[in-house]
TIVOKE-240108 format. One record per residue: residue in three letters; x, y, z of N, C-alpha, C in turn. Coordinates in Angstrom, 3 decimals. Layout:
BEGIN
  res      n_c1      n_c2      n_c3     ca_c1     ca_c2     ca_c3      c_c1      c_c2      c_c3
  Ala         X         Y         Z         X         Y         Z         X         Y         Z
...
END
This chain:
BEGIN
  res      n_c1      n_c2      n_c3     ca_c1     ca_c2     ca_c3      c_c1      c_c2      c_c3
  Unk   201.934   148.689   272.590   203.350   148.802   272.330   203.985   149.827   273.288
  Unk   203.132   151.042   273.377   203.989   152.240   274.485   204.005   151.704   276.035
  Unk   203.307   150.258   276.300   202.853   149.989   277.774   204.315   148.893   277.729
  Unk   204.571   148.561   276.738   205.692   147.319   276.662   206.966   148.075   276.837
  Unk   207.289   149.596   275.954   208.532   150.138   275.920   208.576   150.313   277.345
  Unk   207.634   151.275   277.637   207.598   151.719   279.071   208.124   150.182   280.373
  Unk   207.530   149.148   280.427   207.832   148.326   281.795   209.178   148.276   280.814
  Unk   210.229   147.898   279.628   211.350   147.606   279.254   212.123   148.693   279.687
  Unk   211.799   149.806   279.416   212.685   151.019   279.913   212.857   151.237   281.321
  Unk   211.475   151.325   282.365   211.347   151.225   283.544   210.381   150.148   284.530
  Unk   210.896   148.631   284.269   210.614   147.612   285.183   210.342   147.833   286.217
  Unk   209.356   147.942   287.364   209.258   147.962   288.725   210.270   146.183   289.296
  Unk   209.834   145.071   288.546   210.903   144.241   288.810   211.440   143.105   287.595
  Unk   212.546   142.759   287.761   213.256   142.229   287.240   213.603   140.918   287.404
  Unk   212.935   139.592   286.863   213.070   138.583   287.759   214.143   137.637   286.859
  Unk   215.050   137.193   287.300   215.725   135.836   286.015   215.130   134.703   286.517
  Unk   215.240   134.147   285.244   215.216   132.576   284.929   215.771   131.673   284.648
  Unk   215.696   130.353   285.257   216.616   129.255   285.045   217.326   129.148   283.513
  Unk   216.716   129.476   282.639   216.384   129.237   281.417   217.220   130.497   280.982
  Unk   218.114   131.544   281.766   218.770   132.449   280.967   217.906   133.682   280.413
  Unk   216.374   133.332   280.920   215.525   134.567   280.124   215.557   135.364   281.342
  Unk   214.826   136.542   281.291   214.264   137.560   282.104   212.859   137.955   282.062
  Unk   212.222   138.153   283.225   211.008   138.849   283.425   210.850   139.757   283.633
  Unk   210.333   141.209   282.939   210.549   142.055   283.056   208.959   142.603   283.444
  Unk   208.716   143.080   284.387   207.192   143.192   284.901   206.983   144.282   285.865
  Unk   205.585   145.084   285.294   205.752   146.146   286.125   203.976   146.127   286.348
  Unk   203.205   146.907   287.508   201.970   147.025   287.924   201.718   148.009   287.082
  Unk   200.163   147.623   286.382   199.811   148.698   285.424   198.192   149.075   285.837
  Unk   197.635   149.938   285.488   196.571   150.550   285.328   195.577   150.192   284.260
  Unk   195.391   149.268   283.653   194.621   149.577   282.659   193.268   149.999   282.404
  Unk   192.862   151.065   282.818   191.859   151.815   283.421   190.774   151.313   284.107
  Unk   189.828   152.537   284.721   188.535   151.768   285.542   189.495   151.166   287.283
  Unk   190.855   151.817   287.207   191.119   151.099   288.232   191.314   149.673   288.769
  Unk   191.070   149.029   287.033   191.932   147.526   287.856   193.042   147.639   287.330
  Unk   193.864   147.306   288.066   195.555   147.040   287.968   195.491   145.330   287.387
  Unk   196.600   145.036   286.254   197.389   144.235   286.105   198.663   144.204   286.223
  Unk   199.254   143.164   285.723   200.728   142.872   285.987   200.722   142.729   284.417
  Unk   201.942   143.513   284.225   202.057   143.205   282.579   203.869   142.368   282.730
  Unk   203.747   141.386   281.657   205.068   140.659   282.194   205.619   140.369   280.646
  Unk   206.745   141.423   280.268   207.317   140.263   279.398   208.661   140.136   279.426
  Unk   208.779   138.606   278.507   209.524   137.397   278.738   210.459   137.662   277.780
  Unk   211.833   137.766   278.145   212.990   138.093   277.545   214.362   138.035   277.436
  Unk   214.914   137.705   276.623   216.500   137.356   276.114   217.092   138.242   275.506
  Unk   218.386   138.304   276.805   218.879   139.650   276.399   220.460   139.449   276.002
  Unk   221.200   140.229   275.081   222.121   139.834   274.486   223.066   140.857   275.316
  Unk   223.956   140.812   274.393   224.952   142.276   274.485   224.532   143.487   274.817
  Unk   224.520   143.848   273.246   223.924   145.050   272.467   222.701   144.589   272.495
  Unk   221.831   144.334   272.697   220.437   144.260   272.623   219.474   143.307   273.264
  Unk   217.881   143.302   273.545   217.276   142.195   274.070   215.679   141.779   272.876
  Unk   215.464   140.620   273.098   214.550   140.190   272.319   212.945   139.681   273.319
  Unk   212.198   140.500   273.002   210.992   140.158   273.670   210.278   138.909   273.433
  Unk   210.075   137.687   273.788   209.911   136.307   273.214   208.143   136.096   273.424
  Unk   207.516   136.859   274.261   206.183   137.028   274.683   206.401   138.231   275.544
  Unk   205.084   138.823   275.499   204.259   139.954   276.141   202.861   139.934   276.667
  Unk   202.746   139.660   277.984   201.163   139.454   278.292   200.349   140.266   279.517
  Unk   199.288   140.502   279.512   199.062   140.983   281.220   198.163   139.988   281.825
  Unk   198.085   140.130   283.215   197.737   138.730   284.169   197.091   139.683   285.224
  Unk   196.112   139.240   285.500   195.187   139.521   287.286   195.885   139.000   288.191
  Unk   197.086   137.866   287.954   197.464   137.057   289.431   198.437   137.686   289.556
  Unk   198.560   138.746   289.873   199.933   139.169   290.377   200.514   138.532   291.913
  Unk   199.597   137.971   292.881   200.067   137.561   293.876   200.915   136.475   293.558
  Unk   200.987   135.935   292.415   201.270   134.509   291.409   202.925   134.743   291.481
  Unk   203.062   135.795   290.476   204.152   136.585   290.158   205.124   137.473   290.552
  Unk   203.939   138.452   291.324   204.965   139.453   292.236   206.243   138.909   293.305
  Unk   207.331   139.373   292.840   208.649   139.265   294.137   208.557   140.026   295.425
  Unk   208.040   139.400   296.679   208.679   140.467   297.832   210.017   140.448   298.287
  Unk   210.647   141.862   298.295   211.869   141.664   298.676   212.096   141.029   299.421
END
């Protein structure tokens, strides 16, 4: 849960979707030194956003945006 607030509060990136959702995904550590991509999938309102899934992934080459 503190790895989810954290990429929601501070995203390394921000991707939209056709679909009106957002990807909110940042490179993580999850120890031992392998890095994932933690990505979650989200609809965001006004006043507020709703997390619809939360997952982490090895393919970040899959996922990652280069500017």
């Amino acid at each position: 849960m503190e790895l989810l607030e954290s990429v929601m509060k501070n995203p390394q990136q921000i991707i939209e979707q056709p679909d009106a959702k957002k990807v909110y995904q940042s490179q993580i550590d999850f120890g031992g030194g392998k890095i994932f991509l933690l990505r979650a999938i989200v609809i965001e309102f006004a006043d507020s956003a709703m997390v619809v899934t939360v997952y982490r992934t090895k393919k970040i080459s899959k996922y990652w945006r280069m500017p």
